[in-house]
N, C-alpha and C positions, 0 to 999 in steps of 0.2 A: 537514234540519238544524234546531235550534232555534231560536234568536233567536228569540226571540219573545216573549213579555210578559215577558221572561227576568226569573226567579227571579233592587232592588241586594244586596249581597253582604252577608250576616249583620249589620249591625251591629244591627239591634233587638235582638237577641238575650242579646248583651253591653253591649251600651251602654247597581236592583233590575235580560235580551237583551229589546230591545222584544220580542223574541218570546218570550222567558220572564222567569219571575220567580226571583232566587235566593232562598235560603232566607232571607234578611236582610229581605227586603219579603214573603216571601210569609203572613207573619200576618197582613197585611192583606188580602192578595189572596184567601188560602183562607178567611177569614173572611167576606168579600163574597161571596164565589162559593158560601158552602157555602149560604149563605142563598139564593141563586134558586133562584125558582120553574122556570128550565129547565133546573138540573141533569141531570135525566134526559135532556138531549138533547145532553149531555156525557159520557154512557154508552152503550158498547154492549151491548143485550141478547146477543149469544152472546158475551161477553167472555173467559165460561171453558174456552169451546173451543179457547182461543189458552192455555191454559195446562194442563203435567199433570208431576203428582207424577213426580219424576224418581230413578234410584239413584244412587250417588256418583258425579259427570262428569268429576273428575281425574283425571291420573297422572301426569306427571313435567313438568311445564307450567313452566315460569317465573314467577314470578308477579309484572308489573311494575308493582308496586304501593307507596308511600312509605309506609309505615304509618306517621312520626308526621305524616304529613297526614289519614290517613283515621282516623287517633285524634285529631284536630282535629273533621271534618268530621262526623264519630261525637255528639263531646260538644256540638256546635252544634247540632245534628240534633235530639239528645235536648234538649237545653233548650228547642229548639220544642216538641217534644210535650209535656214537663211546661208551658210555657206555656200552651198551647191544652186544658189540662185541662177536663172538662164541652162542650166546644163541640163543632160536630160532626164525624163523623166521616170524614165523606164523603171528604172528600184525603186522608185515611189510611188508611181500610179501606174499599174499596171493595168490593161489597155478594157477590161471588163470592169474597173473600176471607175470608168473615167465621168463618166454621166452622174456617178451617186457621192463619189469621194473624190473631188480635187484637191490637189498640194494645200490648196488657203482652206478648205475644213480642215484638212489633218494639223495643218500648223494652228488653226484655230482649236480645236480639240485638246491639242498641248497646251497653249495658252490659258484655257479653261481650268484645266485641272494645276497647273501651277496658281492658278492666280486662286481657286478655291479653296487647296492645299493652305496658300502663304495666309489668306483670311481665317482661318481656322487656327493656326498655330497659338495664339493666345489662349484656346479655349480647350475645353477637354475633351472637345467630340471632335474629329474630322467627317464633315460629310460627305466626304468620298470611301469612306468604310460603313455607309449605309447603301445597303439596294434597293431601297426605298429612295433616295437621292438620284442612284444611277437608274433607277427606268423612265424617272419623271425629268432626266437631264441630258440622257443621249439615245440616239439612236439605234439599230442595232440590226447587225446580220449575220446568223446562223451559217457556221462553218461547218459543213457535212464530210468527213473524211472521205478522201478518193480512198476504195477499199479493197477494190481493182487491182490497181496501182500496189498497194500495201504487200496484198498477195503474191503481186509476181514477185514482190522481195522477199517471200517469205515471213512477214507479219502478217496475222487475225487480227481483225477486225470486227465488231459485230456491227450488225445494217443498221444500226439506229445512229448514226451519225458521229459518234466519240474520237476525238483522234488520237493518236498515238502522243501519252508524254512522257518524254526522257528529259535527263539533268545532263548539263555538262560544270565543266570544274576548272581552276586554274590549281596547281599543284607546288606548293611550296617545299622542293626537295635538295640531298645533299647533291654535292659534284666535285670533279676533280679537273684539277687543269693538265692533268697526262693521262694516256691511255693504261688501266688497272684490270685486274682480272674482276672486280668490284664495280668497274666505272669504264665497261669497252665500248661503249657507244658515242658518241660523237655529235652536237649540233654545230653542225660546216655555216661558216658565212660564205658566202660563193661571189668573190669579184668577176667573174667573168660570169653574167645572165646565160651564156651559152650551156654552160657547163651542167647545169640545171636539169636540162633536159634530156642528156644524155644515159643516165642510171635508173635504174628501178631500187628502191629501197635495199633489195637483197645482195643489193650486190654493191653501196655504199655499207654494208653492214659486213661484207665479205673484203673490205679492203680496199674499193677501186678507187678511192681518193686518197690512200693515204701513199702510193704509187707515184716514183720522180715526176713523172709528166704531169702532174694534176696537182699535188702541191701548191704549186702559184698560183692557182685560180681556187683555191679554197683557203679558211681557215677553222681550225677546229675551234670552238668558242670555251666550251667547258665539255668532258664527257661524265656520260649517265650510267646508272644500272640501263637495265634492258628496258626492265617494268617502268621507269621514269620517262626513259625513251622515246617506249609507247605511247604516255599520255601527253606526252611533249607536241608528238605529232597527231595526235587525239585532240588535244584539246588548243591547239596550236597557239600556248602560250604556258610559259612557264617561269619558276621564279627558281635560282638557282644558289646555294649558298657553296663556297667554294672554300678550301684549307683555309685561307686567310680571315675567316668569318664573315666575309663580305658576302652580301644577296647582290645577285643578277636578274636584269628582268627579261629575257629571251624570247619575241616572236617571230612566228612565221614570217617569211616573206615572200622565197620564190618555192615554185613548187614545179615538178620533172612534166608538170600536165598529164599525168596518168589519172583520168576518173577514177574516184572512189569504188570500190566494187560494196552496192548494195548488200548481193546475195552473200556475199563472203563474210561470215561470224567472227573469225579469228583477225583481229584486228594483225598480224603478223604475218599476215599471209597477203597483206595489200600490198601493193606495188606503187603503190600513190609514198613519195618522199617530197619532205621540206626541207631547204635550208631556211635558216634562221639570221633573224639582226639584233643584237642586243638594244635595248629600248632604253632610252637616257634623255631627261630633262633637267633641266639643270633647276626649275622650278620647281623641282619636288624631290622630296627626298625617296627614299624605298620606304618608310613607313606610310610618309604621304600615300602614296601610289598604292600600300595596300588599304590603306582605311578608305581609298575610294570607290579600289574594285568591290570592299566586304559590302560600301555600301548601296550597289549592284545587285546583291544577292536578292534573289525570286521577285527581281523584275522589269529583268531583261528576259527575254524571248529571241530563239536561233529559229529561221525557220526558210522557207521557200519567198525571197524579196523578189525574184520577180514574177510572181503569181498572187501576191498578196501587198506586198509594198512597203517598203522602209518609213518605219512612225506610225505603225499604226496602234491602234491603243486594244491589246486583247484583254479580254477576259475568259478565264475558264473558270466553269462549275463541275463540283466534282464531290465524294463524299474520300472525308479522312480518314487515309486505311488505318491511322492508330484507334483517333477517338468515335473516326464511324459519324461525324457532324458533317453535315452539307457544308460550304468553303466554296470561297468567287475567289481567285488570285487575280490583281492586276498587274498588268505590265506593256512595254514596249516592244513591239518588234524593231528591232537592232542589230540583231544578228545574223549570221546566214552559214555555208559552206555546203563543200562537197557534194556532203550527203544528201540535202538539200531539191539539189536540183530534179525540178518537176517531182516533189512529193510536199502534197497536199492531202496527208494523212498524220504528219507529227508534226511536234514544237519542242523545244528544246529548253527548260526552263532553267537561268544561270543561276549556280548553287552555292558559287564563291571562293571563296579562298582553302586549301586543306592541306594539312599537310601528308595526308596517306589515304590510301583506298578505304581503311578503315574507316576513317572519320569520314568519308562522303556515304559509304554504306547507314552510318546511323541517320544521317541527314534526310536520306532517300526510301526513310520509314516512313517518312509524315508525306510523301510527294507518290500519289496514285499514278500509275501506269496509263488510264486513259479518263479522258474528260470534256464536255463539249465544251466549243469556243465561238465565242461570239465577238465582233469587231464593233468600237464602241466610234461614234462620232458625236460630236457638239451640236 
């Protein structure tokens, strides 16, 4: 699953899962990151063995996909890339991609599917929910799970190629503005970047900010239950509603640089912490902001950007564990984190807005555990 330095949600763009980042912060994020010096250790040299030029993989598939969401998430998409003009290119063309997908097909492959999308809206049919339309319209290449890889994490994988799909969530919960036996957890804004680096989760959980010396370079934003906590820093963004009745929107920002631990199940047992920054536009209100993330939901894509490339247009086929029907989902890659790094056996498809684990449990009835992917171009 992703969470992970999760990709807040677009608003630089118009206007971020601690384990991804959404495409709304990740200007920052792939800006910072295209510039280290250890990039290359955010690459896998055999990358391109997990990928090969495919012929048409449709035929009579469903295709459960909103297209004027993914003609949303499409024109978001492209505004990043015309933003990020001249900068590099690393989150975008990653270096095996470079001969068969440049930056101008992917922006033109966006382009395509909005401008097919907006002709289609007068009528009853959209022909990007035919697969009959998408073999005779794009391109395509068969993503083969690294499986390898999956196992040393402890995921199965079977050798036929399927990758690994999990959902991640933004989480609409209560909070408190004092520390509660109800509400002991804490998201710190941290003015002083140093300070960041200094703690392991267990021991911001154990008190070590809340100590005279550290004080000044923190502040507590709103505190959580534990379980809220977790998904806080899970899905590295959250919406908070506070005594006053007021919603807060809370992302990630700086994080102590402790890699994710793959192998480690219990999400409580990571050592990887975030502080957070409340997220406020004065151009939008809080319902705004949520009718844009809902309209987000399954299709955007969290995944490994730099081994695959920010914008690129996936598709997975897969059959419906409720009704058991074959199903193509379209979407963007947009997002990334953590978890992420160098696995090229999952995707992470975004599930939306909830307000409890319960209601992403129901959601994640109709959303198969694995499924192939294929990357579509113009």
């Amino acid at each position: 699953m992703v969470k992970y330095l999760l990709l807040l949600l677009i608003f630089i763009l118009n206007s971020s899962k601690l384990f991804s980042f959404h495409i709304d912060s990740i200007v920052d994020h792939a800006s910072k990151t295209s510039n280290n010096k250890n990039i290359a250790q955010k690459t896998i040299p055999n990358a391109e063995s997990f990928f090969e030029l495919s012929q048409t993989p449709f035929s009579e598939e469903f295709v459960a996909t909103n297209p004027y969401y993914l003609m949303q998430v499409s024109q978001d998409t492209l505004n990043f890339l015309h933003s990020t003009k001249g900068q590099s290119n690393d989150c975008v063309v990653p270096r095996h991609f470079k001969k068969v997908l440049s930056r101008e097909k992917i922006e033109s492959t966006l382009k395509f599917i909005i401008a097919t999308i907006k002709q289609d809206m007068h009528k009853n049919k959209f022909r990007i929910l035919d697969p009959n339309f998408l073999n005779k319209n794009f391109h395509f290449i068969h993503w083969k799970a690294d499986t390898s890889e999956a196992q040393n994490n402890g995921i199965r994988l079977d050798r036929g190629g399927e990758i690994r799909l999990t959902s991640y969530a933004i989480f609409s919960v209560r909070g408190n503005t004092h520390k509660t036996t109800a509400f002991p957890c804490a998201l710190y804004q941290a003015f002083d970047p140093k300070i960041a680096l200094k703690f392991t989760k267990q021991q911001v959980l154990a008190g070590i900010l809340e100590k005279p010396e550290n004080k000044k370079s923190v502040r507590a934003m709103a505190w959580l239950s534990r379980d809220d906590f977790e998904d806080a820093l899970m899905q590295g963004t959250i919406m908070v509603r506070l005594p006053d009745n007021k919603e807060h929107v809370f992302v990630a920002n700086l994080s102590n640089n402790i890699d994710y631990d793959r192998k480690e199940s219990d999400p409580r047992h990571q050592k990887r912490f975030w502080f957070f920054k409340e997220s406020k536009n004065s151009n939008w209100t809080i319902d705004q902001f949520k009718k844009r993330l809902k309209n987000r939901q399954n299709v955007i894509f969290a995944g490994d950007l730099y081994n695959i490339g920010i914008g690129k247009i996936i598709a997975i086929k897969h059959q419906n564990p409720i009704t058991h029907k074959k199903e193509i989902r379209l979407g963007v890659l947009a997002d990334t984190g953590g978890a992420f790094i160098k696995n090229l056996y999952q995707l992470d498809l975004f599930a939306g807005i909830f307000n409890n684990r319960s209601e992403l449990s129901i959601y994640l009835k109709n959303i198969p555990v694995k499924a192939d992917a294929f990357i579509l171009w113009h």
